[in-house]
N, CA, C and O atoms as a CHARMM CRD file, in Angstrom:
* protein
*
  208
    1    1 UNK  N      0.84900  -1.17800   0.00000 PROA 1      0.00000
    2    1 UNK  CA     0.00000   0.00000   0.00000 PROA 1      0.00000
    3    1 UNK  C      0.89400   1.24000   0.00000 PROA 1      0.00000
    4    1 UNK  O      1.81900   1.20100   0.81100 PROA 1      0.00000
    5    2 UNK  N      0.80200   2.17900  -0.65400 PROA 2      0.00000
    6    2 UNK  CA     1.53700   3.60600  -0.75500 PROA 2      0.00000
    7    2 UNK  C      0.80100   4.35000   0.34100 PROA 2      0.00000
    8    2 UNK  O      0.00000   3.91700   1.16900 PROA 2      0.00000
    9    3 UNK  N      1.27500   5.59100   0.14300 PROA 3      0.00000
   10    3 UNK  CA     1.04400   6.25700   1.24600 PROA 3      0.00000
   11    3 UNK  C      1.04800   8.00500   0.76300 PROA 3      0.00000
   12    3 UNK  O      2.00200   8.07400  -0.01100 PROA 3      0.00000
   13    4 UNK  N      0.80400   8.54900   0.80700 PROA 4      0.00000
   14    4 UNK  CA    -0.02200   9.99500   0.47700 PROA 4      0.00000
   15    4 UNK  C      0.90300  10.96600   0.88800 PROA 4      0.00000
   16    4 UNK  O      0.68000  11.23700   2.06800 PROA 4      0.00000
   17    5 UNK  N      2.25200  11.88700   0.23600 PROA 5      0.00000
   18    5 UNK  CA     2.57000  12.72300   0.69500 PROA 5      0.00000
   19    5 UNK  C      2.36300  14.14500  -0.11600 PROA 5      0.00000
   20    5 UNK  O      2.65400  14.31400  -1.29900 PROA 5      0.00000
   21    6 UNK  N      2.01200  14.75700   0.43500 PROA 6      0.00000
   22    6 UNK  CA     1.50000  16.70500  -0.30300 PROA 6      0.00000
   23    6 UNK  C      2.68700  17.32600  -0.53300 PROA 6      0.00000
   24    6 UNK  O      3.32900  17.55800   0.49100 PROA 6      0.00000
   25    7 UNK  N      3.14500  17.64300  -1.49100 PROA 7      0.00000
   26    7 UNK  CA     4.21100  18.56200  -1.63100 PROA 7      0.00000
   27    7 UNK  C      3.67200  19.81100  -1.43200 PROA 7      0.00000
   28    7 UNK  O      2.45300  19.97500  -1.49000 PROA 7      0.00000
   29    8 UNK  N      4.65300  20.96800  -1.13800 PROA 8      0.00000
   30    8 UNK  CA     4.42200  22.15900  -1.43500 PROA 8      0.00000
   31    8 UNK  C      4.13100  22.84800  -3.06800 PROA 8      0.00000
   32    8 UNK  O      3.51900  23.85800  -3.41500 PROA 8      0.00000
   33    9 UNK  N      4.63000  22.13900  -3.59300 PROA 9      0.00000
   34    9 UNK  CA     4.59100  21.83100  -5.31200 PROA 9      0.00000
   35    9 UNK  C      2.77500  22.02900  -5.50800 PROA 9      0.00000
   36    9 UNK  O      1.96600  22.93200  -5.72200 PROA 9      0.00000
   37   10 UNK  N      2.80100  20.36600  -5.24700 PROA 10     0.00000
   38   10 UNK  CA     1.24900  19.97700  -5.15200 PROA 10     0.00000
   39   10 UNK  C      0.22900  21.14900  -4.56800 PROA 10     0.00000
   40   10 UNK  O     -0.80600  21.47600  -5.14800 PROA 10     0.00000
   41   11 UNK  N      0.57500  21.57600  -3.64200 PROA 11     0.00000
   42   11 UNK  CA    -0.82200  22.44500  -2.92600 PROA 11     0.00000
   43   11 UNK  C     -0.23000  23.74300  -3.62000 PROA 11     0.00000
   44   11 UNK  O     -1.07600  24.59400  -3.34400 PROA 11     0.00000
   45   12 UNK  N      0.57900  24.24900  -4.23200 PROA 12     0.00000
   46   12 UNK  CA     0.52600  25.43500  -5.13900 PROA 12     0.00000
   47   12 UNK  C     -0.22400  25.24800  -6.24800 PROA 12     0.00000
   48   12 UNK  O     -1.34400  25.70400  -6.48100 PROA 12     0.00000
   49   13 UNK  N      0.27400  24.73700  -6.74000 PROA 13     0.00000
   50   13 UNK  CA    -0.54300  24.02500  -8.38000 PROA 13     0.00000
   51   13 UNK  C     -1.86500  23.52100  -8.33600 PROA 13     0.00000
   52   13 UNK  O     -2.49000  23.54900  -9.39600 PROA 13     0.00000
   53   14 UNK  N     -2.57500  22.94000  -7.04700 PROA 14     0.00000
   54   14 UNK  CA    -3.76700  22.59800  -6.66700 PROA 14     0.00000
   55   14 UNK  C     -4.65500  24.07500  -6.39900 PROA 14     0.00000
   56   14 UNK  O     -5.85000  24.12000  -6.69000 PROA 14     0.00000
   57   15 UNK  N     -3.93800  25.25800  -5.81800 PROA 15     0.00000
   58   15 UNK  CA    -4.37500  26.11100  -5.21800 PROA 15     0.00000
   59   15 UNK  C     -4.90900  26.88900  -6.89100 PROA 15     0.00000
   60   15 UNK  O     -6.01100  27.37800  -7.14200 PROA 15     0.00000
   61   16 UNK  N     -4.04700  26.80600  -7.55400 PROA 16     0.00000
   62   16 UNK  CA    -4.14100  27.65100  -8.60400 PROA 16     0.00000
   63   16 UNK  C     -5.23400  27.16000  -9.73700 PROA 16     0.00000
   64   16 UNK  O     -5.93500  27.82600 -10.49800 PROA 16     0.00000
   65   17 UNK  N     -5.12100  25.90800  -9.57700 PROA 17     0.00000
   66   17 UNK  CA    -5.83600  25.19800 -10.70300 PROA 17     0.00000
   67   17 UNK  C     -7.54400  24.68700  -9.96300 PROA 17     0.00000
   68   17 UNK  O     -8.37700  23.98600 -10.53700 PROA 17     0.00000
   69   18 UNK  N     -7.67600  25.34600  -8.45900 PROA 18     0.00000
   70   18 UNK  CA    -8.86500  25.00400  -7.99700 PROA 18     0.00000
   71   18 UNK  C    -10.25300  25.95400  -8.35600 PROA 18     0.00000
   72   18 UNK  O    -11.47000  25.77000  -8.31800 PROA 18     0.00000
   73   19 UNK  N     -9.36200  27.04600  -8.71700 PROA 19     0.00000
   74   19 UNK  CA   -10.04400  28.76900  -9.02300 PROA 19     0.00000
   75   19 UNK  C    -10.89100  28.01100 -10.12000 PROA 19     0.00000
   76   19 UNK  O    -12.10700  28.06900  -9.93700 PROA 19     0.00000
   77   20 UNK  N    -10.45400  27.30200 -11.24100 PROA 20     0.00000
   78   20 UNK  CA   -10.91800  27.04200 -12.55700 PROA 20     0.00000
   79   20 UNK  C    -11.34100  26.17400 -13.13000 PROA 20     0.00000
   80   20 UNK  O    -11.66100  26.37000 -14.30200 PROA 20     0.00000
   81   21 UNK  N    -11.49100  25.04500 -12.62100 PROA 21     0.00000
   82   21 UNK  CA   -12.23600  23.26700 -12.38400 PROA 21     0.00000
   83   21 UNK  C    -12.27400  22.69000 -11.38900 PROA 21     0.00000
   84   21 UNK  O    -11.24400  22.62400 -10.71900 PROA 21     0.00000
   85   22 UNK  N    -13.43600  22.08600 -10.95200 PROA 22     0.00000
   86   22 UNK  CA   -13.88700  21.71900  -9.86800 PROA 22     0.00000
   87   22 UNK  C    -12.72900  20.26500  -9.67300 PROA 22     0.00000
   88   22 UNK  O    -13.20100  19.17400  -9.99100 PROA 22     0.00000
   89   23 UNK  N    -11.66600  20.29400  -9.30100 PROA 23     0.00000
   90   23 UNK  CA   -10.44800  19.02400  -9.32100 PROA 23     0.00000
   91   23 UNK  C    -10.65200  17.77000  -8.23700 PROA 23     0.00000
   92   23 UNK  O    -10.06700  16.68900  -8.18500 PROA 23     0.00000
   93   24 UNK  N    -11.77900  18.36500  -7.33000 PROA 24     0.00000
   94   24 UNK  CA   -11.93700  17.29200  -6.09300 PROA 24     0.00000
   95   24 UNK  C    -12.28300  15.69700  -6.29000 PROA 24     0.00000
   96   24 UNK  O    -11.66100  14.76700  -5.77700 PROA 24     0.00000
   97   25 UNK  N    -13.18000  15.62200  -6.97100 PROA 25     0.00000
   98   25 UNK  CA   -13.71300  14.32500  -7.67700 PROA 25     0.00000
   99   25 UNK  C    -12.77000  13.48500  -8.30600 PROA 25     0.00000
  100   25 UNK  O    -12.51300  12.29700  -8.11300 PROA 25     0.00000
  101   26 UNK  N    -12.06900  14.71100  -9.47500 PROA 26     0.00000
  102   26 UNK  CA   -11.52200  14.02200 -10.58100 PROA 26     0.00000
  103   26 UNK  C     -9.97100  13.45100  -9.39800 PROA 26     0.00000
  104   26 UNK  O     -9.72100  12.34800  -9.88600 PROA 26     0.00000
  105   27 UNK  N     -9.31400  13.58300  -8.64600 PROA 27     0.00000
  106   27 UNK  CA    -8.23000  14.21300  -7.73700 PROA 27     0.00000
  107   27 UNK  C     -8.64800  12.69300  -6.74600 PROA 27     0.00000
  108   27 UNK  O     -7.95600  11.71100  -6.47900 PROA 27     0.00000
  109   28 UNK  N     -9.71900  12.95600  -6.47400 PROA 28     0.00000
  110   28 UNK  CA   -10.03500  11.86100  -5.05800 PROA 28     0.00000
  111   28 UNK  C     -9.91800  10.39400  -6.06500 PROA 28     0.00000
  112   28 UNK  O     -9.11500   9.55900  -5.64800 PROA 28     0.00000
  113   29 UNK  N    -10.48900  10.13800  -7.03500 PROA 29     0.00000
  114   29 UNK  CA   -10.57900   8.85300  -7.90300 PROA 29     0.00000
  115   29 UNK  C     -9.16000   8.51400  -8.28800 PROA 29     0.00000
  116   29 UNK  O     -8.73300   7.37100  -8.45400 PROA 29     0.00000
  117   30 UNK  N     -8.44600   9.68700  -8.41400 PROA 30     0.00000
  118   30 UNK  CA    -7.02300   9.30600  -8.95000 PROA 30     0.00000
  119   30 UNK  C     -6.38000   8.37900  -7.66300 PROA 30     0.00000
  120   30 UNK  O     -6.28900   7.15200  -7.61700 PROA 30     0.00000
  121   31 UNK  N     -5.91900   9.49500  -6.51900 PROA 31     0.00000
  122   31 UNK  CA    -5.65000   8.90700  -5.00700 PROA 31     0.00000
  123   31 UNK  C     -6.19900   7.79500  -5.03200 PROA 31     0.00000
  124   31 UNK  O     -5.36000   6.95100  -4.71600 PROA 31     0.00000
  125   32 UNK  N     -7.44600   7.21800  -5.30300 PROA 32     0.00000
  126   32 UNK  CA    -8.03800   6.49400  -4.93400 PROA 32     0.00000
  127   32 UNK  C     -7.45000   4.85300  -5.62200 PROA 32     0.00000
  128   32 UNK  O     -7.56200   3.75600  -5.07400 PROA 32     0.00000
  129   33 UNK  N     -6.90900   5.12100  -6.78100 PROA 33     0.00000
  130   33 UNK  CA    -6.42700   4.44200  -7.83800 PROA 33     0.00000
  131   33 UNK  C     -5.06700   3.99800  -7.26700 PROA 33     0.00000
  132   33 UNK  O     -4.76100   2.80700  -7.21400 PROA 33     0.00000
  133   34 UNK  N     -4.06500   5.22300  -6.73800 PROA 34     0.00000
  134   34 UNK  CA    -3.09000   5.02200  -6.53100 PROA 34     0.00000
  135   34 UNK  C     -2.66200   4.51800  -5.13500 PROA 34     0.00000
  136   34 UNK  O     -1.64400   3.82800  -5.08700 PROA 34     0.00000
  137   35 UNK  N     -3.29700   4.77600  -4.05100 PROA 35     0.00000
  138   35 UNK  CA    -2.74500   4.02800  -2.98800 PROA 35     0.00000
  139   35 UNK  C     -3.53600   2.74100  -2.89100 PROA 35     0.00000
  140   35 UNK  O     -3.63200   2.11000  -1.83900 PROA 35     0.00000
  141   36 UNK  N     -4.17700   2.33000  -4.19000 PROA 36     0.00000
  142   36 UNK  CA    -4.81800   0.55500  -4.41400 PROA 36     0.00000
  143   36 UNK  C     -3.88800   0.19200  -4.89600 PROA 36     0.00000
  144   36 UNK  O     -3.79100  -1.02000  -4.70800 PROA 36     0.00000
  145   37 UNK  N     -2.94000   0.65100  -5.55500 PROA 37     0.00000
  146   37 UNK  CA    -1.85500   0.64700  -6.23700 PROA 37     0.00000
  147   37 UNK  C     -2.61700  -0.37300  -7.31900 PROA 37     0.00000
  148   37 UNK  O     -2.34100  -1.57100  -7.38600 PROA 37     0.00000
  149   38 UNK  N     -3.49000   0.19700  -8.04800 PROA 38     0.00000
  150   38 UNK  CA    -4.72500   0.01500  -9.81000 PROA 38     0.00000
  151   38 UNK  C     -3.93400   0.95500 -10.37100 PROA 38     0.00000
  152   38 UNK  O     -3.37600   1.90600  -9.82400 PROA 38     0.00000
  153   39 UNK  N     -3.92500   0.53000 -11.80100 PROA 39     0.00000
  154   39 UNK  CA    -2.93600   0.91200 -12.41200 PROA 39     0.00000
  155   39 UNK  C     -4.37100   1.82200 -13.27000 PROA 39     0.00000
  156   39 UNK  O     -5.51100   1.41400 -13.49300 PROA 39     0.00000
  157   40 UNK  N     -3.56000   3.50900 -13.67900 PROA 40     0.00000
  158   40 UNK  CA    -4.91100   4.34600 -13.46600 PROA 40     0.00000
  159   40 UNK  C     -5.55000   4.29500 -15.28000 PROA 40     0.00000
  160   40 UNK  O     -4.92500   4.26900 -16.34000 PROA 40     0.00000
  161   41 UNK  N     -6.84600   4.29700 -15.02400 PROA 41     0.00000
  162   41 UNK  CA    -7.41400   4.43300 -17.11500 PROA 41     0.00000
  163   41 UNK  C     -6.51000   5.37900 -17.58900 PROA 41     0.00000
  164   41 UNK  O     -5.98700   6.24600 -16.88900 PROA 41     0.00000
  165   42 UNK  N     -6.28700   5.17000 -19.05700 PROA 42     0.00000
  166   42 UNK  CA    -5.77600   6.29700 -19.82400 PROA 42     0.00000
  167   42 UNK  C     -5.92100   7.71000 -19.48100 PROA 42     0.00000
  168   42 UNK  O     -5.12600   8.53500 -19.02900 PROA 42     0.00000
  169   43 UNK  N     -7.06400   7.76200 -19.79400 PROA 43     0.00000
  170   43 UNK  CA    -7.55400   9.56800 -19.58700 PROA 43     0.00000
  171   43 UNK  C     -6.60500  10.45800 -18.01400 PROA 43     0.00000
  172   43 UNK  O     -6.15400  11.57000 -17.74000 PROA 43     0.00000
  173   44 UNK  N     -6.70700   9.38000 -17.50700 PROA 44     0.00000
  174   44 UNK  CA    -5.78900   9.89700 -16.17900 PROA 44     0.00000
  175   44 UNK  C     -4.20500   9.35200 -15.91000 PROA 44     0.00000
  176   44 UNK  O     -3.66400   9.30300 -14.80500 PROA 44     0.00000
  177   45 UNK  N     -3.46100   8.86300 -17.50700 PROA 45     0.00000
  178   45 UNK  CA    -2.26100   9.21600 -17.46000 PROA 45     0.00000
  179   45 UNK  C     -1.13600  10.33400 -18.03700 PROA 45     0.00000
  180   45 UNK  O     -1.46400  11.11400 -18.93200 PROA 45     0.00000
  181   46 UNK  N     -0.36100  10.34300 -17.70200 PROA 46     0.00000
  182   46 UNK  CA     0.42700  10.96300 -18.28800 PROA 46     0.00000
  183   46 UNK  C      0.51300  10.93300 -19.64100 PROA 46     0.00000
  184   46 UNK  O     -0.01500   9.98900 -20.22900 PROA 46     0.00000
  185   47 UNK  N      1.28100  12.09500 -20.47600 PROA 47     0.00000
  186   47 UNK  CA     1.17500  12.23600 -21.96200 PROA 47     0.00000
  187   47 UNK  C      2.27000  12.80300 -22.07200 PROA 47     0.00000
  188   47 UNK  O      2.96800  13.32500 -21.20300 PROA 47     0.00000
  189   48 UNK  N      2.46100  12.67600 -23.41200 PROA 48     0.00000
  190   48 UNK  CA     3.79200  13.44300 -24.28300 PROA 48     0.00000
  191   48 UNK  C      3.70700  14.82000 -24.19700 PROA 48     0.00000
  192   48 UNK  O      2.47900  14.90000 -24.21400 PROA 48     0.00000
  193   49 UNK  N      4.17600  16.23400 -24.09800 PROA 49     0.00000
  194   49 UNK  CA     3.59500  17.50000 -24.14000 PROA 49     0.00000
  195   49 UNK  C      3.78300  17.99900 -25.87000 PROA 49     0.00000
  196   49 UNK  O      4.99300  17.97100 -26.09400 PROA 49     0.00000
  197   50 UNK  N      3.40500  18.21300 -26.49300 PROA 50     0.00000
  198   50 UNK  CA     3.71200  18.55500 -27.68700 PROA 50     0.00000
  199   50 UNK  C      3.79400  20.08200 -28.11600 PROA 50     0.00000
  200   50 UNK  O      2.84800  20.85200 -27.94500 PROA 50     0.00000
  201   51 UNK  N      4.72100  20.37000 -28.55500 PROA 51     0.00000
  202   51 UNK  CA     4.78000  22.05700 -28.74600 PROA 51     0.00000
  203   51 UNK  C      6.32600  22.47200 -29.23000 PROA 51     0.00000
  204   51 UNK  O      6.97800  21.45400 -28.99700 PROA 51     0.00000
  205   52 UNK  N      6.82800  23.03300 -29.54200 PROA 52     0.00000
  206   52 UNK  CA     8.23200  23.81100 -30.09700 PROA 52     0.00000
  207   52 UNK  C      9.37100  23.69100 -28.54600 PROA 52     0.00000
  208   52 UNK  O     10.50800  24.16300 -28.57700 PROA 52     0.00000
């Protein structure tokens, strides 16, 4: 079982990105995924960034 640590990182970037989509839901299912240690659906992995 993993275990849940908050960066200061995390609660900046959470703080900023809370103003503008509701992240709680989408945020709790992820956690929820990861300390089952379930390996998470697509839509909620990581991606390539594409741009110059």
């Amino acid at each position: 079982m993993r275990t849940i640590k908050r960066t200061a990182q995390f609660k900046r970037d959470y703080k900023r990105r809370k103003h503008g989509i509701n992240l709680d839901d989408i945020l709790l299912k992820a956690v929820r995924y990861l300390v089952a240690d379930i390996t998470l659906p697509i839509h909620m992995r990581d991606y390539a960034l594409i741009g110059n």
